[in-house]
mmCIF file of the N, C-alpha and C atoms, coordinates in Angstrom:
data_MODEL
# 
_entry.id   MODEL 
# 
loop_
_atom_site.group_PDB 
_atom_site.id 
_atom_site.type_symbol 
_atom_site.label_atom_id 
_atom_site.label_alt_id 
_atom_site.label_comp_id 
_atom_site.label_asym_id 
_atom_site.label_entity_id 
_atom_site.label_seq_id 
_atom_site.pdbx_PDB_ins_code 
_atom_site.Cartn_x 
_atom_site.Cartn_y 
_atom_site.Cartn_z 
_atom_site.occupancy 
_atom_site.B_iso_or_equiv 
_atom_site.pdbx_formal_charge 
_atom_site.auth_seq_id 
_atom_site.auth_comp_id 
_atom_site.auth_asym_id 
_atom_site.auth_atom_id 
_atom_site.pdbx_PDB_model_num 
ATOM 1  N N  . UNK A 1 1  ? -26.999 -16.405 -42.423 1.00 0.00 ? 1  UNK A N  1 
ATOM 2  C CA . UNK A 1 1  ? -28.019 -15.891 -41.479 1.00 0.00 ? 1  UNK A CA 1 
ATOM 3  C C  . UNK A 1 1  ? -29.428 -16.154 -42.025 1.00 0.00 ? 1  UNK A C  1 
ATOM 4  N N  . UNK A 1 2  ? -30.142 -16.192 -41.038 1.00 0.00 ? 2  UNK A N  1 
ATOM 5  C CA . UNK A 1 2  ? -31.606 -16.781 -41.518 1.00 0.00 ? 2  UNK A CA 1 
ATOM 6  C C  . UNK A 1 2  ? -32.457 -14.700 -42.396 1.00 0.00 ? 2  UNK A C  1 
ATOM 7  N N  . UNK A 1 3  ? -33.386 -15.344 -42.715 1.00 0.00 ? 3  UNK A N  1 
ATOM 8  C CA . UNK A 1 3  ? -33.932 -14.317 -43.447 1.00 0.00 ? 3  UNK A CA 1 
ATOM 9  C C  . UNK A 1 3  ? -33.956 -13.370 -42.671 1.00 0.00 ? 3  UNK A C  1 
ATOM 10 N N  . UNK A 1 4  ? -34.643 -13.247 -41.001 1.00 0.00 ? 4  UNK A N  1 
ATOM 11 C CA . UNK A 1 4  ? -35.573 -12.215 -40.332 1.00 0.00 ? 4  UNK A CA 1 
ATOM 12 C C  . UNK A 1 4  ? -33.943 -13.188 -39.268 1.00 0.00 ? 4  UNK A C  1 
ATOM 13 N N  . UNK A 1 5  ? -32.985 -11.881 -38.883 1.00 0.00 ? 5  UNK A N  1 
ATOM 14 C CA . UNK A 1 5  ? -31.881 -12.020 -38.043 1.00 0.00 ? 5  UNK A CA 1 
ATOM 15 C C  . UNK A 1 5  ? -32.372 -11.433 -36.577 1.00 0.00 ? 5  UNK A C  1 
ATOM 16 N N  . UNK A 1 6  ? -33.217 -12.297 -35.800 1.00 0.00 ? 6  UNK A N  1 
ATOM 17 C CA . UNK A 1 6  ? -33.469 -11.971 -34.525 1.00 0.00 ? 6  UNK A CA 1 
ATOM 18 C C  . UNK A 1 6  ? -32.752 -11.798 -33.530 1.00 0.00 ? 6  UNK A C  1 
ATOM 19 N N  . UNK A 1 7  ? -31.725 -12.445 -33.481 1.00 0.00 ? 7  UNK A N  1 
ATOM 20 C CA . UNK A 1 7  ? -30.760 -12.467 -32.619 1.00 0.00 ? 7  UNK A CA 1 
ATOM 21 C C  . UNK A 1 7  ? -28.845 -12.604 -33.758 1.00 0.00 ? 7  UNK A C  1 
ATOM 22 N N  . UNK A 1 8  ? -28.565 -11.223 -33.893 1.00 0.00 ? 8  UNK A N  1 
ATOM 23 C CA . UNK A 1 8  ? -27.477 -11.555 -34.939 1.00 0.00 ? 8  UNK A CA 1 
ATOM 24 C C  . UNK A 1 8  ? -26.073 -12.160 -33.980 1.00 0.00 ? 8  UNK A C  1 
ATOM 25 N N  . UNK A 1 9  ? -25.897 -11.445 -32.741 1.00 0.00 ? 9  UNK A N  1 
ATOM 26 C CA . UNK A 1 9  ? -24.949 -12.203 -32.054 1.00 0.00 ? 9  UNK A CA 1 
ATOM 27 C C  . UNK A 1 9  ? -25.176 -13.427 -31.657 1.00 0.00 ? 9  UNK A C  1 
ATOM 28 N N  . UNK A 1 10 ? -26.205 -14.154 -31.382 1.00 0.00 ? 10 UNK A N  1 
ATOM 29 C CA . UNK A 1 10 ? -26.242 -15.936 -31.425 1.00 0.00 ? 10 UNK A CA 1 
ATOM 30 C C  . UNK A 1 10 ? -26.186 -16.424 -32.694 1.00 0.00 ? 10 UNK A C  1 
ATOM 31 N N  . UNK A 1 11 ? -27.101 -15.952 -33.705 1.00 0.00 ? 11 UNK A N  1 
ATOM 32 C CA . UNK A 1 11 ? -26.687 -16.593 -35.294 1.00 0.00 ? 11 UNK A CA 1 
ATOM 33 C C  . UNK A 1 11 ? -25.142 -16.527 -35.390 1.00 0.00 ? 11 UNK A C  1 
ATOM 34 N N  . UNK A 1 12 ? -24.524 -15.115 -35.060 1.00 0.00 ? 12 UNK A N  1 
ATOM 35 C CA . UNK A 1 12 ? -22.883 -15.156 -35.666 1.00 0.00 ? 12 UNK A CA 1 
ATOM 36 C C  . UNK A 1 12 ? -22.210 -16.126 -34.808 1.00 0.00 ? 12 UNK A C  1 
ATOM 37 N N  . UNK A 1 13 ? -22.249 -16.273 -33.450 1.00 0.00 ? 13 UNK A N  1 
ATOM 38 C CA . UNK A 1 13 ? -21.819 -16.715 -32.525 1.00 0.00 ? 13 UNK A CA 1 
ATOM 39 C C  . UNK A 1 13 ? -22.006 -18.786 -33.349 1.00 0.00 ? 13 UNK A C  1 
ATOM 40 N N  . UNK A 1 14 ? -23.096 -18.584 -33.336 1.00 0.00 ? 14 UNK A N  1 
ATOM 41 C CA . UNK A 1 14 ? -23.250 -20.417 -33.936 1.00 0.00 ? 14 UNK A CA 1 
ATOM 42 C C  . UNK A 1 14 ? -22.551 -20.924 -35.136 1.00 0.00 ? 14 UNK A C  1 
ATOM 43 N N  . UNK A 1 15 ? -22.204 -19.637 -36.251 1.00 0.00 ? 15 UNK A N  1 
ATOM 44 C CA . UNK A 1 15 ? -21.018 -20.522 -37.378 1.00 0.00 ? 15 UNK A CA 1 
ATOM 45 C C  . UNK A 1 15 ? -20.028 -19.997 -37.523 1.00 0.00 ? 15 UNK A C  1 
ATOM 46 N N  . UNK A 1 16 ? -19.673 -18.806 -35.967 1.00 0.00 ? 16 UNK A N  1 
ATOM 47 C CA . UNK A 1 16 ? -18.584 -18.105 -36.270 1.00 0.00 ? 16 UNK A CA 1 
ATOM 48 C C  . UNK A 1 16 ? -17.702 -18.831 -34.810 1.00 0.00 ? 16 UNK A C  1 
ATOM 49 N N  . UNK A 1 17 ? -17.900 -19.790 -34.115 1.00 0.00 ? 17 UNK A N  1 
ATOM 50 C CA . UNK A 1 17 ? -17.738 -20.251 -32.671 1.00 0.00 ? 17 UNK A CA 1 
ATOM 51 C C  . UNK A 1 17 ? -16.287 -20.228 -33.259 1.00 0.00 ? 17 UNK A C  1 
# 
């Protein structure tokens, strides 16, 4: 996850697909 998690369900969603 990037430093500052703005959106944690699209970050998880993008390396958890």
């Amino acid at each position: 996850m990037e430093g500052e998690r703005p959106n944690v369900g699209s970050v998880r969603s993008s390396f958890a697909r």
